[in-house]
C-alpha positions as CSV (number, residue, x, y, z in Angstrom):
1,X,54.8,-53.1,5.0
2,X,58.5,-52.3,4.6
3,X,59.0,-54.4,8.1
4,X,57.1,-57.3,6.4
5,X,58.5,-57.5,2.8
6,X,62.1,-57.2,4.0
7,X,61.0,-60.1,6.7
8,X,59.8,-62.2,4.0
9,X,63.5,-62.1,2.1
10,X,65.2,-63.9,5.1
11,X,66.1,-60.2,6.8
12,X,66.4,-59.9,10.7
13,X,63.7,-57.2,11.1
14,X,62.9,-55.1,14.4
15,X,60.4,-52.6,14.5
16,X,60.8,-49.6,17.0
17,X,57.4,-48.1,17.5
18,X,56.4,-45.5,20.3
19,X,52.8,-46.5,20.3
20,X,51.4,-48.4,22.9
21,X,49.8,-50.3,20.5
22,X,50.4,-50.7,16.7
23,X,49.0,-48.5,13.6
24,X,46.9,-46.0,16.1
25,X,47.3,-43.7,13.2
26,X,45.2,-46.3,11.0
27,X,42.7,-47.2,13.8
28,X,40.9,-43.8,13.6
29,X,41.3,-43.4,9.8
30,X,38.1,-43.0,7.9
31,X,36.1,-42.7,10.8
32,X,36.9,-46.0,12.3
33,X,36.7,-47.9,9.2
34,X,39.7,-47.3,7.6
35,X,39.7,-46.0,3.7
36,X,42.7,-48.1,3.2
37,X,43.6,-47.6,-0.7
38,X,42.4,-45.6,-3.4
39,X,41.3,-47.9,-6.7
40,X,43.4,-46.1,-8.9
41,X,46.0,-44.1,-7.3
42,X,48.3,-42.1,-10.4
43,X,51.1,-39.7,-9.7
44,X,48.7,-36.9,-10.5
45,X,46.9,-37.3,-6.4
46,X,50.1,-36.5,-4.8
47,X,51.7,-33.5,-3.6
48,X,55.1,-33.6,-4.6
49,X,58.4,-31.4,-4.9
50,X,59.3,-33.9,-7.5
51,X,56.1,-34.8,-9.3
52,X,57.8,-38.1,-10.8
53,X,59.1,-39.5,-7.7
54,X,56.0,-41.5,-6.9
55,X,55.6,-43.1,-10.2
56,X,58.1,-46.4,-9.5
57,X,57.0,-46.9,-6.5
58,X,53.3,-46.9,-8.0
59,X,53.8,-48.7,-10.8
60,X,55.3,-51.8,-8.7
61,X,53.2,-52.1,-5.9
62,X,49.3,-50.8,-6.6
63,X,45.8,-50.9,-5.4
64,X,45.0,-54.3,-6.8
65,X,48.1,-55.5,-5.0
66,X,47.2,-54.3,-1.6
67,X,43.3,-55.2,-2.2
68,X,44.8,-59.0,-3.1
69,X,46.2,-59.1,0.7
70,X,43.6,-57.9,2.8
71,X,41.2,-60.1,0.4
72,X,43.9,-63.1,1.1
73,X,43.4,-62.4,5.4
74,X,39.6,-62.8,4.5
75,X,38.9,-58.5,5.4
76,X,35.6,-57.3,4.0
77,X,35.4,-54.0,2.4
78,X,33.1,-52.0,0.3
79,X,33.3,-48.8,-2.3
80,X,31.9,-45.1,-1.9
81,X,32.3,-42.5,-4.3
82,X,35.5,-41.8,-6.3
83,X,37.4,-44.8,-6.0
84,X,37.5,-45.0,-2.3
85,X,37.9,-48.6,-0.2
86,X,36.6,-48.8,2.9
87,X,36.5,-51.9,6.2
88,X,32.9,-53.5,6.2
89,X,33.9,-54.0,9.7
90,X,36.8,-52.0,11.2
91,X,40.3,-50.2,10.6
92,X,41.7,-52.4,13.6
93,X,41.2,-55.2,10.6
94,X,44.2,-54.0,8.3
95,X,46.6,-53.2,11.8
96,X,45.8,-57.0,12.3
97,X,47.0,-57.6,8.2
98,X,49.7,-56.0,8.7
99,X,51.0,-57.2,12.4
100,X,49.6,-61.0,11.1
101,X,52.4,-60.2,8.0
102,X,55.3,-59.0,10.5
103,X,54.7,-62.2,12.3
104,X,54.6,-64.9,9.6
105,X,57.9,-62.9,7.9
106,X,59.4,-63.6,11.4
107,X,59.3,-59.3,12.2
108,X,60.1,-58.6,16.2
109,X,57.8,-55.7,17.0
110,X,59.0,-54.1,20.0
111,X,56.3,-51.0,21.0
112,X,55.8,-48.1,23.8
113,X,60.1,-47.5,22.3
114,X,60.5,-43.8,21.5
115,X,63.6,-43.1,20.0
116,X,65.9,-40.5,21.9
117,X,69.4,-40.7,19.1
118,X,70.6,-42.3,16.1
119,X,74.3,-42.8,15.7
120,X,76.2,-44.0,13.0
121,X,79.2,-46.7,13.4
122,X,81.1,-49.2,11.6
123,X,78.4,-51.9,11.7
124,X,75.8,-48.9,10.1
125,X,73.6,-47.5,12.6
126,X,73.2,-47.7,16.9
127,X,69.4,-46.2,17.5
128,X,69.1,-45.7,20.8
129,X,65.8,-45.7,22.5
130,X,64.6,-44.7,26.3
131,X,65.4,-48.0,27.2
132,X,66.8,-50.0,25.0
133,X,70.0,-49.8,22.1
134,X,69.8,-51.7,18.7
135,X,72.4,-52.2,16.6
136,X,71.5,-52.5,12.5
137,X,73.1,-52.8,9.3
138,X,70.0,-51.0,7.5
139,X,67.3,-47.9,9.2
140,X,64.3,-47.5,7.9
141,X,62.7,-44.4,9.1
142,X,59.2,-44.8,9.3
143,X,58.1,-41.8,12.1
144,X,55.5,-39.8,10.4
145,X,54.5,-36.2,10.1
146,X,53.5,-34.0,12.6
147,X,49.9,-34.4,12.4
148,X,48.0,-36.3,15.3
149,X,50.3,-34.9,18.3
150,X,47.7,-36.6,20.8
151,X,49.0,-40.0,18.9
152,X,52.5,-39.5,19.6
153,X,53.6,-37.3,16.4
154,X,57.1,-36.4,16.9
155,X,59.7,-35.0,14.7
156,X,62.7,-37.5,15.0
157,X,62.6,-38.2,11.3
158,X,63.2,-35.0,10.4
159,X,65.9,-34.9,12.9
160,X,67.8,-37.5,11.4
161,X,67.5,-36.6,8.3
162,X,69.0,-33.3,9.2
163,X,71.8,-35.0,11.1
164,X,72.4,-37.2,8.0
165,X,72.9,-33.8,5.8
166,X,69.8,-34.4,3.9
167,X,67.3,-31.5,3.1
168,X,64.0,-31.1,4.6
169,X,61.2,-28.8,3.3
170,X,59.4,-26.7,5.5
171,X,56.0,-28.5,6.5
172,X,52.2,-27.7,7.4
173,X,49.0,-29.1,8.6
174,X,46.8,-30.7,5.1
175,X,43.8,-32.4,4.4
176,X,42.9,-29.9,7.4
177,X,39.6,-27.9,8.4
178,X,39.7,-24.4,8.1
179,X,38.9,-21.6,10.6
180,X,37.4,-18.3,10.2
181,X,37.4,-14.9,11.3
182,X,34.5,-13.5,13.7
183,X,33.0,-11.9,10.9
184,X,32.3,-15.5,9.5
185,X,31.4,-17.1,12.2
186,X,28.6,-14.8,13.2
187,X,27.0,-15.3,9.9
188,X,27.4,-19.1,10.1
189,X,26.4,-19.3,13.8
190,X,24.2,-22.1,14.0
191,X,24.5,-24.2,11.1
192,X,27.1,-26.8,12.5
193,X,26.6,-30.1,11.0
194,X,24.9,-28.5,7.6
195,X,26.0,-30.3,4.7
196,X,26.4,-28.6,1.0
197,X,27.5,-30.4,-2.5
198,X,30.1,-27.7,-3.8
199,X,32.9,-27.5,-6.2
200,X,35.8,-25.5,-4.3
201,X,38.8,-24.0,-6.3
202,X,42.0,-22.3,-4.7
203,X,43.6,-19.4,-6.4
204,X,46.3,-21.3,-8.0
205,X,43.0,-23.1,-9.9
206,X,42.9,-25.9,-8.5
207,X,39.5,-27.8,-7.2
208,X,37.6,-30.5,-6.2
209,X,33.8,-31.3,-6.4
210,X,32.6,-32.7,-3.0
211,X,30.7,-32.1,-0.3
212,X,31.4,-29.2,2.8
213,X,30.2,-29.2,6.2
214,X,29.9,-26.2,8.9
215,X,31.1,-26.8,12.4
216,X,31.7,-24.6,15.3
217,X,34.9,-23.3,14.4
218,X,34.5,-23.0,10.8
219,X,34.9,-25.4,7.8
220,X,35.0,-29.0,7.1
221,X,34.1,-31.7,5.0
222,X,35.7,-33.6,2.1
223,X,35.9,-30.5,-0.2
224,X,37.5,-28.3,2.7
225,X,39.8,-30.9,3.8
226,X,41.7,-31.4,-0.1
227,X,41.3,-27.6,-1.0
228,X,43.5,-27.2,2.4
229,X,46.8,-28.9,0.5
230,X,46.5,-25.9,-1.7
231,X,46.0,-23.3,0.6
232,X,48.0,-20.8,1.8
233,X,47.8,-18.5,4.2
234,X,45.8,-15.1,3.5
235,X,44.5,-16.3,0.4
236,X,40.3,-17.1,-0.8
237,X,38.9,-19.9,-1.5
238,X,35.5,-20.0,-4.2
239,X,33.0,-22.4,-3.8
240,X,30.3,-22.9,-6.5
241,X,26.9,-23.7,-4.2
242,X,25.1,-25.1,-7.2
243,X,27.9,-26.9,-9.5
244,X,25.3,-29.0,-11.0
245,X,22.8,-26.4,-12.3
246,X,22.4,-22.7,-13.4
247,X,20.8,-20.4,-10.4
248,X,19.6,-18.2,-13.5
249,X,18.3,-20.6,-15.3
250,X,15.9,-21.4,-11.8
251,X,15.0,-18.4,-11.0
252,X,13.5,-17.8,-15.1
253,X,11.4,-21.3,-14.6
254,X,10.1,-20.2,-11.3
255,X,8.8,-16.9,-13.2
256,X,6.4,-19.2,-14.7
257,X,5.5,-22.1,-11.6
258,X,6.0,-20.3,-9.0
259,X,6.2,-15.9,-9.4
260,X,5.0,-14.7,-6.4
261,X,7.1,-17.7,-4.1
262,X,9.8,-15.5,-2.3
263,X,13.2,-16.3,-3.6
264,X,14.1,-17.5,0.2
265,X,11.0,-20.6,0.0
266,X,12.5,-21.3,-3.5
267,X,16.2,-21.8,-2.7
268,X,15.5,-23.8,-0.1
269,X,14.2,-27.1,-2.4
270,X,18.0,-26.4,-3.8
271,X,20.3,-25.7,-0.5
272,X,19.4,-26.2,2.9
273,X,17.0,-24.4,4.5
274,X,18.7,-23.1,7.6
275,X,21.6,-21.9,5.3
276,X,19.0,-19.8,2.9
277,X,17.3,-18.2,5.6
278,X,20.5,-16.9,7.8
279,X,21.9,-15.6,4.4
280,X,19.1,-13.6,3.7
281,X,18.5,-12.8,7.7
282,X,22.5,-11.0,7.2
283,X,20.6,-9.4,3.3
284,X,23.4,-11.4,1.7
285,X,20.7,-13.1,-0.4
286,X,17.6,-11.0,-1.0
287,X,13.8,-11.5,0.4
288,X,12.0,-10.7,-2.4
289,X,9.4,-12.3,-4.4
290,X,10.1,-14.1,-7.7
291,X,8.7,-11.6,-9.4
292,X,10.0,-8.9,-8.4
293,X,13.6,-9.5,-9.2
294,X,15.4,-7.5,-11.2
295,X,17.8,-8.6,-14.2
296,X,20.8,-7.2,-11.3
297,X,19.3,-9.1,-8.9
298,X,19.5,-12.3,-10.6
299,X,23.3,-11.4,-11.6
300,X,24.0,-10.9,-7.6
301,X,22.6,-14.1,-7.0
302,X,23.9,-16.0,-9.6
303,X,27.6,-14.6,-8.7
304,X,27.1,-15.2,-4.5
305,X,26.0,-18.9,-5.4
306,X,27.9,-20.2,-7.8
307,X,31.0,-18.2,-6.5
308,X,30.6,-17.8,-3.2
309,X,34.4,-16.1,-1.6
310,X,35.4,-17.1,2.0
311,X,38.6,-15.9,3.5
312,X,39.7,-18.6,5.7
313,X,41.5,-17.4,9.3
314,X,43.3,-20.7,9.3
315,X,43.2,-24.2,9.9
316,X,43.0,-26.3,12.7
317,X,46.2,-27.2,12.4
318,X,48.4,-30.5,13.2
319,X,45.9,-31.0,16.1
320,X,42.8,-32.3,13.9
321,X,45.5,-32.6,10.3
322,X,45.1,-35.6,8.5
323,X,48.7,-35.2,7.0
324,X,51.8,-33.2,6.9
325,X,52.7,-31.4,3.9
326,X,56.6,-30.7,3.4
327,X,59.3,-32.8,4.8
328,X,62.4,-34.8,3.7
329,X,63.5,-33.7,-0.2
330,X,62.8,-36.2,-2.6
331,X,65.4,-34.8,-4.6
332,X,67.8,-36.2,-1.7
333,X,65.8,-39.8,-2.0
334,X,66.5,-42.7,-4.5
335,X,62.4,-43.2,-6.1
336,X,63.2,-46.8,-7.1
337,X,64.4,-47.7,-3.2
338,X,64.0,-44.8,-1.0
339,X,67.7,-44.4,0.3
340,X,69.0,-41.8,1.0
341,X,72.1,-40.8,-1.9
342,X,73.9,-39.5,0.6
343,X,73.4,-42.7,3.3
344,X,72.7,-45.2,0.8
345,X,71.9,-47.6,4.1
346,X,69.4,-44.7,5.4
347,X,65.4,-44.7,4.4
348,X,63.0,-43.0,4.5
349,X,59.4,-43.6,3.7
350,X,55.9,-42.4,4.1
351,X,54.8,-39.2,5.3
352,X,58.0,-38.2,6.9
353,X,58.9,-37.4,3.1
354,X,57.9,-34.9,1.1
355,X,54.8,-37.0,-0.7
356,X,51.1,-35.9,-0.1
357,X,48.3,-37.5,-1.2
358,X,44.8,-36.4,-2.1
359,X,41.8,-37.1,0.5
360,X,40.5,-40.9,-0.5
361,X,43.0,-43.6,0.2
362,X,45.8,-41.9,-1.8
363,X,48.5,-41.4,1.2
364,X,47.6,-45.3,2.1
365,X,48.4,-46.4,-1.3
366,X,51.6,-44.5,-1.6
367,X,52.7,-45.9,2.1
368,X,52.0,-49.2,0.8
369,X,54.0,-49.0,-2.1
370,X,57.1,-46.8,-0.4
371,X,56.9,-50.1,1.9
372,X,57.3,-52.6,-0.6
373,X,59.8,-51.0,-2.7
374,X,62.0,-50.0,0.0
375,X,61.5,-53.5,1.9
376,X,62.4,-55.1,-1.1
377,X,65.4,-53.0,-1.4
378,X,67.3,-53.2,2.1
């Protein structure tokens, strides 16, 4: 995007990517497909030292903008819940926006060029790759997080921006899956690929109603994965199991249909099956019959499902991350054009900085618009 929009102002424009082909990052995204924006992306998604420094950049370029161009090359896309975009067809569709944009704004693309130093001269900047040595007025440092190692994740951006004097946070693995500790995984053994509506909060108070999902090494799914950003290490998370009714209020009807139902059979036309039965196999949910709960009983239950505590171990890390939380200091960053105050001829944009987006097309969006506005700026 930056590559493109700086093309289109008459700029000579060479792209230095390490990939052995373009956007790999985007070709897996959403699951193939590619959730490519958010339809209304505000400061308040993002993850931010500086919880303003999105808004310019937001506020020029937004989702209707970027929706415009992918309409424009004739992509197909649909909605799912909360705002979300997705390819009709595939994610390799917006890579092929995007490189169709780099070559129409006359962009040389040079690929499989990792970047070993950047130095800094009279003409502005020598980056120096394994094979090659490019001489610019202008860098725009476009290199990622750590995330994805498999896909060539590397930590040059930080790097320079270290050599440059700037200020880099300390980053981590988020929108990530969590682990858990034996103890857990025993009592969840054998309900990878169970799905559960829940609304998860973190101990700072923050949460998100959507949907989790067991797996073999612990827990995943959309509610997991945005609850991560907030996470920190030896703290709880509490999931309500049931955040669109009242377990108590259930269990009083069922005195009346259904008394002498166990509590097990009942649960089950609420929350999977499987999970019921191995939380009552471990006693963590009683056996009985309806009628034969107590007033306490009710209270246990009502508290284990609609605030059910689990101690994460960890989290998969930047292995299986979607993004990196933490990096370059916005503080050290101009909002309007992304240079650095201290280089004014040194960018940097995207999730090299220290900008983290919800789950749902939010870090898209924001990449977008870094693009523009700093591509309109060098």
């Amino acid at each position: 995007m930056a590559a493109a929009t700086a093309g289109y102002r008459g700029k000579k424009v060479i792209v230095v990517d390490m990939g052995k082909k373009p956007g790999r990052k985007i070709l897996i995204s959403g699951g193939g497909r590619c959730n490519f924006t958010n339809e209304n992306p505000t400061p308040d998604n993002y993850l931010c030292g500086n919880p303003h420094f999105v808004k310019s950049a937001l506020s020029r370029y937004g989702a209707q903008d970027f929706i415009e161009l992918v309409e424009r090359h004739g992509v197909e896309y649909h909605h799912k819940t909360l705002g979300q975009l997705f390819c009709d067809n595939s994610a390799q569709d917006i890579v092929d926006v995007l490189m169709t944009e780099c070559d129409w704004a006359g962009v040389e693309v040079n690929l499989r060029s990792e970047v070993s130093s950047v130095t800094k001269n009279e003409q502005g900047y020598l980056v120096s790759t394994t094979t090659e040595q490019y001489q610019c007025s202008s860098l725009i440092v476009a290199s990622g997080g750590l995330t994805m190692p498999k896909l060539g994740a590397s930590p040059i951006g930080y790097k320079i921006a270290e050599q440059f004097g700037l200020n880099v946070l300390p980053t981590t693995a988020a929108l990530v899956p969590f682990t858990l500790h034996d103890f857990d995984k025993e009592r969840f053994d054998g309900l990878s690929g169970i799905s559960i509506p829940t609304e998860i909060s973190s101990e700072n108070g923050v949460s998100f109603k959507e949907n989790i999902l067991f797996t073999h090494r612990g827990l995943s799914g959309p509610a997991i994965l945005q609850i991560s950003s907030f996470w920190q290490a030896g703290q709880a998370v509490t999931l309500n199991l049931l955040p669109d009714s009242n377990i108590a209020e259930h269990i009083e009807e069922w005195r009346d249909s259904n008394p002498k139902k166990s509590l097990k059979n009942m649960l089950a036309t609420l929350l999977p099956k499987s999970f019921i039965e191995a939380m009552v196999s471990k006693n963590e949910i009683t056996g009985k019959a309806i009628n034969q709960l107590s007033k306490d009983d009710v209270t246990q239950i009502s508290n284990y499902l609609h605030a059910w505590v689990i101690k994460p171990n960890g989290t998969e890390g930047y292995r299986t991350a979607e993004v990196t939380l933490g990096g370059v200091d916005t503080d050290e960053l101009s909002s309007k054009t992304f240079a650095a105050k201290k280089e004014p001829n040194l960018y940097f944009i995207g999730e090299v900085i220290d900008v983290t987006g919800w789950l749902g097309g939010y870090n898209f969006s924001f990449c977008w618009a870094a693009g523009v506005a700093c591509g309109l700026a060098v």
